[in-house]
C-alpha positions in Angstrom: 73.4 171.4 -9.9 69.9 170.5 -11.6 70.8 169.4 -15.0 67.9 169.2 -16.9 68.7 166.7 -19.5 69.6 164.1 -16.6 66.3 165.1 -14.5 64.5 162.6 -13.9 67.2 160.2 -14.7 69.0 157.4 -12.2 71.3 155.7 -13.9 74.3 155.2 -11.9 77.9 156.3 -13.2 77.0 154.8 -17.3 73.8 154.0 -18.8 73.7 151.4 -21.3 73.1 152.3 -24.8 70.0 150.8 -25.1 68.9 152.1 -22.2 69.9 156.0 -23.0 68.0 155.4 -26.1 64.8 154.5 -24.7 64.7 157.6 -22.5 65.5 159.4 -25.3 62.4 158.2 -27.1 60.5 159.1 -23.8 61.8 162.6 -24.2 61.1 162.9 -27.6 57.3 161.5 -27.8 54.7 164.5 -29.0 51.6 164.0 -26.9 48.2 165.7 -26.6 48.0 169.5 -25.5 45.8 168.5 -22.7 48.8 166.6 -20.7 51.8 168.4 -18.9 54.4 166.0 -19.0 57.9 166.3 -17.4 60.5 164.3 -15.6 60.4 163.8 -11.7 63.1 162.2 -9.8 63.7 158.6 -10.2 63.9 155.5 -7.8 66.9 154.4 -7.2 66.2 151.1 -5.5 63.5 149.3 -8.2 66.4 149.0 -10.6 70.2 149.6 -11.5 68.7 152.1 -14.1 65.8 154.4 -14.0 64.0 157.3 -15.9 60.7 159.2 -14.2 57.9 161.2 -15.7 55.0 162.7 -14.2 51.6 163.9 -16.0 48.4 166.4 -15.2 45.7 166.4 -17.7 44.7 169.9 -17.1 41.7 172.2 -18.5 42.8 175.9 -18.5 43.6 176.2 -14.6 42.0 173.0 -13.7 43.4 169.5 -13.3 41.7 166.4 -14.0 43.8 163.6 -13.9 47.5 163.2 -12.8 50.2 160.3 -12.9 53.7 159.1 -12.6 55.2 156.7 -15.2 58.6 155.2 -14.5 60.7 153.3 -16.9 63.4 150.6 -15.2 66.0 148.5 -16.8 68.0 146.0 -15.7 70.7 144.3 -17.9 71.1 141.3 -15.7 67.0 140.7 -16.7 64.7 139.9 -13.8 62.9 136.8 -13.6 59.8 138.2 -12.6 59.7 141.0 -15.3 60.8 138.2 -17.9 62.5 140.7 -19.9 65.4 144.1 -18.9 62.8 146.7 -19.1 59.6 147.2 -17.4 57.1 150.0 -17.1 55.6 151.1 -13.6 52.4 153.8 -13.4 50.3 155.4 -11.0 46.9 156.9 -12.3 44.5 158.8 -9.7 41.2 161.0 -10.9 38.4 162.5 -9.2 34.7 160.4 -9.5 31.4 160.9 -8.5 30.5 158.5 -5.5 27.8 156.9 -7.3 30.0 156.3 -10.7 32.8 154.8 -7.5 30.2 152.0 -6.2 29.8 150.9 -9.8 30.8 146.9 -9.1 32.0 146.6 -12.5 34.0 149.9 -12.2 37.7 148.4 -11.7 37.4 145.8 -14.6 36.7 148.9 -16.8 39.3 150.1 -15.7 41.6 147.5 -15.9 40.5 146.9 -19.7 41.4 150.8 -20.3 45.2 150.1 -19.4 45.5 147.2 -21.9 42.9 148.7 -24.5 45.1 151.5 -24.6 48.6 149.6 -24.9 46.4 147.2 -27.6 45.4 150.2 -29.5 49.0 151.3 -30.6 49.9 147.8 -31.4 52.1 147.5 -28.6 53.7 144.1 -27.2 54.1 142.9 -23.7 54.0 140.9 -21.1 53.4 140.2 -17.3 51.2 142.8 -16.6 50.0 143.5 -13.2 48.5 145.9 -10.6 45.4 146.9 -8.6 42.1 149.3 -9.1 41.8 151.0 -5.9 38.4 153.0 -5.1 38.2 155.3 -1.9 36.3 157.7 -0.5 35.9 160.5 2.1 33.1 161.6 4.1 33.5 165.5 5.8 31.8 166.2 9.1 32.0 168.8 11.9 33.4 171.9 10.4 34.0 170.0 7.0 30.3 169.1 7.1 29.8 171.5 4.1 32.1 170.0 1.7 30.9 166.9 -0.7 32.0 163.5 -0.5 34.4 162.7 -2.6 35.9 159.5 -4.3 39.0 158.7 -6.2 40.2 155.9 -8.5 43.7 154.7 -8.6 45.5 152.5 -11.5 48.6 151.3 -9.8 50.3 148.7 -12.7 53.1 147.5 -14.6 54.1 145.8 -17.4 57.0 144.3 -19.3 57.5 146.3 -23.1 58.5 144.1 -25.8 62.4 144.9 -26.8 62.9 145.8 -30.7 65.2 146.3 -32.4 68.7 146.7 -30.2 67.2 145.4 -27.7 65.3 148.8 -27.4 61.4 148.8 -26.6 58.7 151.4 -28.2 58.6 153.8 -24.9 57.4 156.3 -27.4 54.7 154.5 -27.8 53.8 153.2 -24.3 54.0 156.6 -23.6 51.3 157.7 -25.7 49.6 154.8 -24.5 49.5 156.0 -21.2 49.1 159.0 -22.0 45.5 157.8 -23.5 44.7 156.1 -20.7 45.2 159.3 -18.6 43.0 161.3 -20.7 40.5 158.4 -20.7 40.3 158.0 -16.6 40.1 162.3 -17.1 36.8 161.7 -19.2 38.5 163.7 -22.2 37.0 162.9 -25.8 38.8 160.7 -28.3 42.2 162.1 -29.6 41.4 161.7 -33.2 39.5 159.0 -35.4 41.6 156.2 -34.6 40.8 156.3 -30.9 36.8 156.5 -31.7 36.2 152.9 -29.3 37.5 154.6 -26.7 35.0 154.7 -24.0 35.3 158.2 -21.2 34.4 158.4 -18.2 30.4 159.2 -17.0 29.4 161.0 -14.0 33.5 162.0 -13.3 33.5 164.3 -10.3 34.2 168.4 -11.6 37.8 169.4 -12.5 40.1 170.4 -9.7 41.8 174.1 -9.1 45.4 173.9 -9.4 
């Protein structure tokens, strides 16, 4: 049966200590109101261990942004992570197609991912990913409907261990979390988010 304190959770027959502990600070993390935040199955290939969460930034019965953030450790270490944990995400939102065809759209984007991780104060290392802009075009009897574009943030990153060997997920959580309610165009969380920069022109909120 669904157990759902292990949801989301792959973690073989015994997790490490160190790693039950930093999917306990996942679970624990208070985030903004706007986010629905809960656990989704795991992969159970990327790593020995593995904790999933997925995200909507909704307003009322409308979604604006949505996401999956995956946590993976390996005790061994992996030589290209340089380091047992690493954090994997996948942003998408809705644009305009004129805000899309912006040249300098994916470096902004780019710059929200590590602005946001740089604005808790968090430490890490080998990051990598991809900005990916599409669009779609309707004709015949989806003439009617408007085009539509969509940015994705595909990334990952390497979270500094503290103390135990234990990174802050609580606060790359949050950190992503701010960068989904950034690519959803919502205002600054409080006063010390106020260089944060939304999104212009984003495409109108989707019905759930």
């Amino acid at each position: 049966m669904d157990d759902p304190k292990e949801r989301g959770l792959h973690a073989g027959e015994a997790a490490p200590p160190v790693f039950r502990a930093a999917v306990d600070a996942l679970r624990s993390a208070r985030l903004r109101p706007q986010l629905e935040v809960e656990a989704t199955r795991a992969p159970q290939r990327l790593a020995p261990y593995a904790y999933a969460l997925e995200a909507t930034v909704v307003d009322g019965e409308q979604d604006l942004a949505d996401g999956r953030l995956v946590l993976l450790h390996d005790p061994a270490g992996h030589e290209a992570w340089r380091g047992t944990f690493r954090l994997v995400t996948l942003v998408r939102a809705e644009l305009e197609p004129e805000m899309a065809a912006d040249p300098l759209l994916p470096d902004v984007c780019w710059s929200w991912l590590t602005g946001a991780l740089q604005a808790r104060g968090l430490t890490y290392g080998e990051p990598s990913g991809t900005v990916t802009r599409a669009s779609s075009h309707y004709f015949g009897g989806l003439s009617e409907r408007p085009a539509a574009s969509q940015i994705e943030i595909r990334a990952s990153w390497t979270p500094r261990e503290g103390l135990g060997g234990v990174p802050d997920t609580a606060g790359h959580l949050a950190a992503w979390c701010d960068l989904l309610a950034q690519v959803a165009g919502l205002p600054p969380a409080g006063p010390g988010d106020a260089s944060v920069v939304t999104l212009p022109q984003r495409r109108g909120p989707q019905s759930r």
